[in-house]
Each structure stands twice: as C-alpha cells, then as structure tokens.
N, C-alpha and C positions, 0 to 999 in steps of 0.2 A: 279358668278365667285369669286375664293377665293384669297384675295390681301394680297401678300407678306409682312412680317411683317420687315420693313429694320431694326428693334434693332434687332430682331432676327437670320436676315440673320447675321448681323456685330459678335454678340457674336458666330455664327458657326462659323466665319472666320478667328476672333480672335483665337478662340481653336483653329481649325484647324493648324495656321501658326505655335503656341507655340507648338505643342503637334509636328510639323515634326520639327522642330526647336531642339526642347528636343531629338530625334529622331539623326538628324545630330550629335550633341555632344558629345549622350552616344556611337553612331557607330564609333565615329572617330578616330583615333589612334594618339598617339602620340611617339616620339621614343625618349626613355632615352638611357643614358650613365651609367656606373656605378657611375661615381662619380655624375651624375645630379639626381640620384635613393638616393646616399646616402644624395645629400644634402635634399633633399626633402623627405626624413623620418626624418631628424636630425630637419628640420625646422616645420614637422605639429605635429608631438609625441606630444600627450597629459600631458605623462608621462615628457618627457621633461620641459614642459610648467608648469607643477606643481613644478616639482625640482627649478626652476626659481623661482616661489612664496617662497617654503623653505628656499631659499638661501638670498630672500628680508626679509623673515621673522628673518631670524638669524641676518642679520644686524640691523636691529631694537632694536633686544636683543642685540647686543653689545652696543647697543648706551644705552640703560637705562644703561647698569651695568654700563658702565663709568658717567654717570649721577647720580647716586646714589653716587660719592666723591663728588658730591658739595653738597651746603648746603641746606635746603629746606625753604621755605619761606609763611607764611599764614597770613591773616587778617581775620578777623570776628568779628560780631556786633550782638547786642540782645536791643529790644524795648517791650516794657510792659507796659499795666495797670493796676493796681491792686488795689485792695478794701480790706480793714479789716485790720489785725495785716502783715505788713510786713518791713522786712529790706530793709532799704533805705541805698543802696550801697556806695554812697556820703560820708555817716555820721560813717555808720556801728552803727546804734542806731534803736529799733525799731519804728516805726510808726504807729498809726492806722487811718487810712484815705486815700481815693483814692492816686494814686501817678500813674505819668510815670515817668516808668526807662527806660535810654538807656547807653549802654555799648558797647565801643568796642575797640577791639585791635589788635596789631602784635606781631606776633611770629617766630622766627626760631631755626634750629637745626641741626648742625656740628660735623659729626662722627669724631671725633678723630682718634680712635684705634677699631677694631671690630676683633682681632685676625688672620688680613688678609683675611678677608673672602671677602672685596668686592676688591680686587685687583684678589685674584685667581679666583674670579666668572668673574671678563673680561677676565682673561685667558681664563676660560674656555668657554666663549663663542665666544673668536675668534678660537677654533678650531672647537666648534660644527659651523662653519660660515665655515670653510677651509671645514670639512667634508662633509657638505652639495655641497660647490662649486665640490667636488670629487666622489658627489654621481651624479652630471650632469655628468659628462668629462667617470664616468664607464656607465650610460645607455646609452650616445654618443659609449662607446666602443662596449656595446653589441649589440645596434642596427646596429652601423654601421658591426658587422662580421654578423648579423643574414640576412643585405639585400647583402653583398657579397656571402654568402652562397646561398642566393634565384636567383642572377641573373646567377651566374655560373649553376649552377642545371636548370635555364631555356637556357641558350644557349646549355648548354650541350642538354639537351632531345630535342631541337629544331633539333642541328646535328644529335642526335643518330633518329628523327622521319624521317630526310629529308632523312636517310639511309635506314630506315625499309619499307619506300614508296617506294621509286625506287626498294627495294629488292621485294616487293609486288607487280610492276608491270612488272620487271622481271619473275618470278613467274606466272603472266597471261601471259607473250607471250611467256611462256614455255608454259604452259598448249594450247593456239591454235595450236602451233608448235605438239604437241601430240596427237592434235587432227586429224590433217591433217593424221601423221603418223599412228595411229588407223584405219586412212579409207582406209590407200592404203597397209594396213596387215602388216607394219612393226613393230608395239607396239601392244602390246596388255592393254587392259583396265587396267591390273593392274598397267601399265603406268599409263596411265591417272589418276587414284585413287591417285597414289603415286606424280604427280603433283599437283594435288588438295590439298593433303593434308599439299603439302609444300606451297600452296598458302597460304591455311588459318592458317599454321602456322605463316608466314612473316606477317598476318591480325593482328593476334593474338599481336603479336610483338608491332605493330603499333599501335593498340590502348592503350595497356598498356602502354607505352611512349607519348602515349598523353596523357591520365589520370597523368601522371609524372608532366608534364608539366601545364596542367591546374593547378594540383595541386602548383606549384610553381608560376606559374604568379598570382593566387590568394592569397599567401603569400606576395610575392615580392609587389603586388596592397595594403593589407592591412598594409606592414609597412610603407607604402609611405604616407599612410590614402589617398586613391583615389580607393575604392576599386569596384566604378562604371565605372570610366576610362580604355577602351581596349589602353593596350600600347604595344609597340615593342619596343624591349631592341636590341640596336648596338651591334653588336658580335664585338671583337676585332680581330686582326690578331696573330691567337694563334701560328701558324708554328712558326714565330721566336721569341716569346714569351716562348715555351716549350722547345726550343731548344739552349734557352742565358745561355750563362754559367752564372751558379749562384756555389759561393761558399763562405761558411759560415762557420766562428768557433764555433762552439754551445758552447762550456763552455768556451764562454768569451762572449757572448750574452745573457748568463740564467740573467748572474747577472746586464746585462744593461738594460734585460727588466722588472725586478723584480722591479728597480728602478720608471718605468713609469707605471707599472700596475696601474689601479686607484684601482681597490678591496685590493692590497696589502696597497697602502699608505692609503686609509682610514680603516682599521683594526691598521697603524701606529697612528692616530688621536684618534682612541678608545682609545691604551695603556696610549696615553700622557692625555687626555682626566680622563682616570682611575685614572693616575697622581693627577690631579687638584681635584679629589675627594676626594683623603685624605688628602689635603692641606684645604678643604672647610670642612671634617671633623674635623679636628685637631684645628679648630680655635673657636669651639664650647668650647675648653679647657680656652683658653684665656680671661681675662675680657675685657667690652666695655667700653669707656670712650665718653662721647657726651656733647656739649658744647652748653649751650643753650642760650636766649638771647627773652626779651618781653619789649612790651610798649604799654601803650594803657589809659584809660579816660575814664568819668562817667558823668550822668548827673541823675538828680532826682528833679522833678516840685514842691515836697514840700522843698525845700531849697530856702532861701531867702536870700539876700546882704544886709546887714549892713553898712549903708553908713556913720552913726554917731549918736548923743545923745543931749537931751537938757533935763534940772532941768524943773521940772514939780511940783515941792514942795519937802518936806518934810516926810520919812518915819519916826515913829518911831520903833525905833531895839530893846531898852532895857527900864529899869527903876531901878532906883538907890532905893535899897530895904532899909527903914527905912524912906526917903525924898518921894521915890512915885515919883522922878522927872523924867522924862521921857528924854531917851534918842535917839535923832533925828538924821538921814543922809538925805542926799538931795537925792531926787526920779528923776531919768533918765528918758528918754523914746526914746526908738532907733529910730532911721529911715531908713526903709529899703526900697529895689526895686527889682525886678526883676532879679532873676538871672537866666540871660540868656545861651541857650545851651551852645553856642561859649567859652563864659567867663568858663562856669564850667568845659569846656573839656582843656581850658587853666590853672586853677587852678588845678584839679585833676590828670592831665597827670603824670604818672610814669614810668619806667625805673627798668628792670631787667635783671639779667646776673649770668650763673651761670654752675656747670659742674654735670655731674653725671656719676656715675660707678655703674655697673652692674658687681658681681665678681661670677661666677661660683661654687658653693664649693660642692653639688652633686644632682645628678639628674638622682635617681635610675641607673646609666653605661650606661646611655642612649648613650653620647658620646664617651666613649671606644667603646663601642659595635658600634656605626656606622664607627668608626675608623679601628676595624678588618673586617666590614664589606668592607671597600673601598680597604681593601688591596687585600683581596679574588676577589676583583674583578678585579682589577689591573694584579693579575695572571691569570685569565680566560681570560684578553685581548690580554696578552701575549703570552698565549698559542695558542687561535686564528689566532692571526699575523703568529704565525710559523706554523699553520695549512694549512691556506691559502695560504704562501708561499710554502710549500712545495706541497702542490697540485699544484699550480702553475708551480715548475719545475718538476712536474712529465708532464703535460700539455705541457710544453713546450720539452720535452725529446721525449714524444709520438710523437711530430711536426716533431721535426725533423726525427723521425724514420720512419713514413708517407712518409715525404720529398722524404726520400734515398730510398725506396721501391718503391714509383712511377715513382723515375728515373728508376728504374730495371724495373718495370711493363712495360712501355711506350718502352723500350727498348726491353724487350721480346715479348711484343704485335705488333712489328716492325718484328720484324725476322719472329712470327708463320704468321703472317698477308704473307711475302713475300713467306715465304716457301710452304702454302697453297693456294696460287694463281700459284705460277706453278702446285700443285697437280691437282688445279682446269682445270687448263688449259689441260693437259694430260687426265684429266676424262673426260672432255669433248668428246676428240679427238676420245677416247675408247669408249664412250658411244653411239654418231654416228654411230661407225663402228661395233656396238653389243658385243664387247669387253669385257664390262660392263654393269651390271645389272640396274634397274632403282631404287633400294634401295642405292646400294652404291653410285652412283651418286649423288643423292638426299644427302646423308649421307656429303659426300663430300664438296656440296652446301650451306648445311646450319654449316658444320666449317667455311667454309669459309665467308658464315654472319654473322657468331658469332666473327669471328675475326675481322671483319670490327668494326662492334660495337664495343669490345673490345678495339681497338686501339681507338677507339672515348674516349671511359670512360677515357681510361687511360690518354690521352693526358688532359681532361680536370681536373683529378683527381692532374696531375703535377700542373697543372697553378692552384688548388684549394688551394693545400699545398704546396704552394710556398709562393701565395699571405696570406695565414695564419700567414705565419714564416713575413712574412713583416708588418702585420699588428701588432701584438705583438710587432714587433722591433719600431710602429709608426716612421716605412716608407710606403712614398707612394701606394696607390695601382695603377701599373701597368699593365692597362688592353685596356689604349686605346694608 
C-alpha cells in the first residue's frame, strides 16, 4: 500500500489556497469615482515619481550654488624618508643622509568678485528648481485630462452597450414575433430575412462598443498602474449635469487660464532662465579677485637644538707674519638635544595671507561669441513662450466652440430622438396592418436606434466639453 507523503500533500494545499486566493483578487471588482481614478493615477505615475527626484535633485543644486559664496577650507600633511642628497624643509639647505620629513598645513580661499557669476548661477538654479516643480503640476495636468477622458469614454460606451443590448434583444423578439407570422402566411421570409438582418446589425453595434470599451477601461486601468485590476467606474447623474446652466465668458477666461497653464509658465522659466544665461555669460568679461590665507609647520629628524656652549681649549686662527707668533681664540663645543616634533612644528609655524586677480584681456571671442550665443537663445525662448501660448488659445477657442456645438448637438439629438419615436410609433401601427413594407419598417427602426445612441453620445460629449473648459479654468471636476 502506497502511504501519503504529508509535506507533499501540505505544499499541494498550500498552492492550491494561494493560487484560488490569487484567483479571488484578480476576479474582484472594485468601483472607482472619478476623482478616486484621478487620485490614484496622480499617486502611482512613475513619471510622477521621477519629476519628484528632479525637483529634489535641483534643490540640491541650489544649495551648492549658494555654498560656493562661502569660503572653502583645507588641511593637509606629507611624511617622508629619504636617503641621499635632499632638501631639508626645516633649514632650506641641502643634506645628504637619511632624514624624515613631515609637513603640514591649512589653507583657504574667498571669492571676492567673479563678475557675478556665482549670484546669477543661484538664480539660475532656483528657476531650473521652479521649472522642474512646474514640469510635476503639467504631467499632474496631463494625466489628470487623459483619465477624465478614459472614464467619460467608459461610462459613455457602457450606456451606448446597455442600448445596443436591449436594441439586440429587441430585435430577437421581433424576429420570433415573424416567425410565428411566416407560419400562419402573414409574412413572408423576406420578413424574416430582413429581421435577421436587423438583429445582426444591432450584434454588430454591440460588439464594436464593447471593443470601445475594453478598449478604454484598459487605458483608464493603465493610467491608474492597476492594469491587472477588474474595476467599475460610478456613472454620475448626468440628466441634471447636461442640463445645469453653465455660462461662460470665453475672452476673459483665455487670459485666466493662460495664467495657470503649467506648459505656458514653464516656457515663462525658460525665457527668464535664457535671462540668467547672458548674465553668466557676461561675467566671463569681468576680472576675479580671491582672497587667500595659509598656515602651517615642518619638522626634519636631521635638525638638532642647541642648548649652549663650553671652552674646550684654544684654536689657533692666525700668525703674526715676521714673529711666527700665533694667534689664538678659545674653542667652543655646543650642546645639543633632541629636537623634538612638537617643539619644531612650534618654532617653524608660519602665517600667510594674500589676494589675487585673474583679469581677462582675450581669449580668441570665446566670451563674445558665448554672449551672442545666450542672446539667440533668449529669442528662441521667447518665441516659444508665444508659440505655446498661442496654440494654447487656439485650444482653448476650439473648447469652447466644442462646448456651444454640443449644446446644439444634445438639443437636436432631443427633437430627432422625439420626432422619430412618434414615426416609429405609427410605422409600427402600419406595419401590423400591412400598410407597410418590411424594409421601411426595418428602415424606420434602426433611425430610430441610431437616434437613441445619438442622444447618448451627445449627451455625454456635453458633460465631456464641459468638464474640459473646467479643467483648463482649474476648477473642479464635477461628475459626482
């Protein structure tokens, strides 16, 4: 008999629980809001998350450039043995015989004057620091219109699918209704044909608005970065959303939203930015003046302390020429000891201070020429700023022309929607009573689906470019 392996059975059971477990989670739905869609794209964006590092990193950069006005400060030391002919540091005399040397000192050094250059380089890096904080606040702009676009576009197709289904199963219980009527000789098959044909036209409908729709909640999923999460997005209550008076002065809005654009104010960062370029060029004209300042001590093992002297006899120095008598001084003899590190780096310690200028007088136009160079660029930022602006209120001109069009669409899509439900209603009446053919009928049926629809788009196309012109004005989106 073959006996059950219990680690074996336990790791099946294990997998098992994890694997329906994993199962539950990825099946599970969960239901966003717009604004619970927008903050949760604004909070996982990778893109985001870098802009962040950018914007730590340019801090940083501010912080040297204003560090570079104080003064800088160093110490340093040198130990050595040496053999043969060398200069003993101590004495400045040479020596030949082993010796250690050791040396060491401080130093520092105090820009004075650099032609302004390290003033307009903190400028300029607290605007590259503004810029970067203004290149978050536009991907915050973009992504938050690109998941307003994705959720509108999924509630929408979700309505225009819940229409195309019911019109679809419309559609089959026309088609049994024709069938009945084909058996008891009142239609004939080319009924039937032309019911089928509207069935699988409304199929037809139906799936392409679904494909709409996957395609959107897989967008709407990927800006969220949840792109493995089944969710369901809350439809708002769009009747009295489409239908709230909304009224706007568009040319006293262009110029309040132009103010808040982040793409506009950082092209304004560029120009002032271009600015500071030719102020950081210009200062290459200028002389540098730097203030310097050392101290520092020596030591050398062949140097010896002289502590004093005692007569040891008589030299003699001369002789008196014709006598031969000799001329004598008394003979010394030093005594010395040990001179130790401490002592030598106390007797040899020096002190210095002193300034120096650097004066520009030429350098092949290297400096002109990066000076014309900052200006041209200064006008290319320039012209950008008003590039961007102006596409901007063409953008925002289009908005509004959207706006006013959808109010007409939604309005016209109102009238045909009612006009061709009485049609509808009468073709019927006529169709029953053989009045009516089963093409026009048919004909009839599906204006009048297409006008269903129709008013779905439009209605949703209002609250699109509504919420458009609001999001540009950074005000709220109103959708729940």
């Amino acid at each position: 008999m073959r006996l059950l392996n219990p680690l074996s059975f336990l790791s099946k059971y294990l997998f098992s629980s994890l694997f329906i477990l994993y199962l539950n989670q990825a099946t599970a739905q969960i239901s966003v809001t717009i604004n619970q869609a927008i903050d949760s794209t604004l909070k996982r964006n990778l893109q985001i998350r870098q802009a962040i590092l950018d914007v730590e990193l340019s801090t940083e950069n501010l912080k040297l450039a204003k560090y570079n006005l104080l003064p800088n400060l160093s110490a340093g030391t040198q130990a050595s043995f040496n053999w043969g002919r060398t200069l003993d540091v101590s004495t400045y005399n040479y020596i030949n015989q082993r010796v250690f040397l050791n040396s060491g000192n401080l130093s520092t050094q105090f820009t004075i004057f650099q032609g302004g250059s390290l003033r307009a380089q903190i400028i300029q890096n607290k605007i590259l620091l503004e810029a970067n904080v203004q290149n978050i606040d536009k991907l915050k702009y973009d992504l938050t219109l690109g998941t307003l676009t994705a959720f509108l576009q999924i509630i929408a197709a979700e309505e225009l699918l819940l229409k195309a289904r019911q019109q679809s199963q419309l559609s089959q219980f026309n088609i049994n209704k024709v069938k009945i009527e084909v058996r008891a000789g009142n239609k004939s098959s080319a009924d039937l044909a032309q019911a089928e044909a509207q069935k699988a036209a409304n199929d037809l409908t139906a799936v392409t608005i679904q494909n709409q729709l996957d395609v959107s909640l897989l967008a709407l999923k990927q800006l969220m970065e949840m792109p493995d999460l089944s969710i369901n997005v809350v439809k708002p209550t769009l009747n009295d959303i489409s239908r709230a008076a909304y009224e706007i002065d568009s040319s006293n809005v262009i110029s309040e939203a132009i103010k808040i654009n982040p793409d506009i104010k950082i092209e304004g960062l560029k120009v002032r930015s271009a600015l500071q370029n030719i102020a950081l060029a210009k200062s290459s004209l200028f002389p540098s003046i730097i203030l310097f300042g050392s101290a520092g001590s020596n030591y050398s093992s062949a140097r010896s302390l002289a502590t004093g002297s005692q007569q040891v006899g008589v030299d003699t120095v001369a002789v008196v020429s014709g006598t031969n008598q000799a001329v004598v001084a008394p003979a010394f003899l030093s005594t010395i000891r040990n001179y130790t590190l401490l002592k030598q780096f106390s007797d040899n310690f020096y002190q210095s201070v002193g300034i120096t200028a650097q004066i520009p007088i030429f350098n092949r136009h290297q400096s002109r020429g990066n000076i014309s160079k900052a200006k041209i660029n200064l006008e290319i930022a320039k012209l950008n700023e008003m590039i961007v602006t102006n596409n901007f209120k063409k953008v925002m001109n289009q908005a509004f022309f959207d706006w006013r069009a959808a109010q007409k669409r939604l309005i016209a899509a109102e009238i045909n929607l009612s006009a061709l439900q009485k049609v509808l209603y009468v073709s019927e009446k006529r169709y029953r009573a053989g009045l009516l053919n089963s093409i026009e009928y048919y004909t009839t049926l599906t204006n009048y689906n297409n006008a269903e629809l129709g008013k779905i788009q439009a209605t949703y196309d209002l609250v699109f470019r509504r919420s458009i012109i609001d999001y540009y004005l950074n005000r709220p989106i109103r959708l729940e």
